[in-house]
C-alpha positions in Angstrom: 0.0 0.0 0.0 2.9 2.7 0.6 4.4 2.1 -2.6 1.0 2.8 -4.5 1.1 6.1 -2.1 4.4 6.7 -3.1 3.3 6.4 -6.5 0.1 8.6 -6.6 2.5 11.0 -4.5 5.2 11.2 -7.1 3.0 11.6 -9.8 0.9 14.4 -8.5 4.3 15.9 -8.1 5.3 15.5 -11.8 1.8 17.3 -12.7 2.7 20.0 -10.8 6.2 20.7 -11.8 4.3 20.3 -15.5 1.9 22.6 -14.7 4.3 24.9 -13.1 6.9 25.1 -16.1 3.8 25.6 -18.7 2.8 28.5 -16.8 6.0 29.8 -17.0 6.5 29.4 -20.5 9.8 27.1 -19.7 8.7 24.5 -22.4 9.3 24.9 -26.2 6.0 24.1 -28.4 7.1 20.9 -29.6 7.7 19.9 -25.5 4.6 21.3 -24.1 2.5 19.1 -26.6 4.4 16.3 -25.9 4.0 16.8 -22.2 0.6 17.4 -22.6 -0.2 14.0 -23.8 2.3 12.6 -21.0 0.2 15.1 -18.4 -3.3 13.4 -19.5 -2.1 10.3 -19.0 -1.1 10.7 -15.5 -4.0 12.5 -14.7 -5.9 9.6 -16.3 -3.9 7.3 -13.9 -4.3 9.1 -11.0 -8.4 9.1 -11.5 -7.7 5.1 -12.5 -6.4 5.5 -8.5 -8.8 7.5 -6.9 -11.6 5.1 -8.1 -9.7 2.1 -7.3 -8.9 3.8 -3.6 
């Protein structure tokens, strides 16, 4: 059970440092679509969590 924590911890991290440098305007275009796509997946996993929980 911690690791899934760990897990659903780590990756609402990653959304935020996403969220954080896309606001800032630290990603090139070609990034910040990729990282999109990588962004909606997490948040589809973490969802896939929060159901689960």
């Amino acid at each position: 059970m911690d690791d899934e924590l760990d897990t659903e911890r780590h990756l609402r991290e990653a959304l935020g440092h996403l969220s954080a440098a896309r606001r800032n305007g630290d990603l090139r275009k070609t990034n910040a679509v990729a990282l999109e796509e990588v962004e909606n997946t997490v948040s589809s996993v973490l969802r896939e969590y929060e159901r689960d929980g």
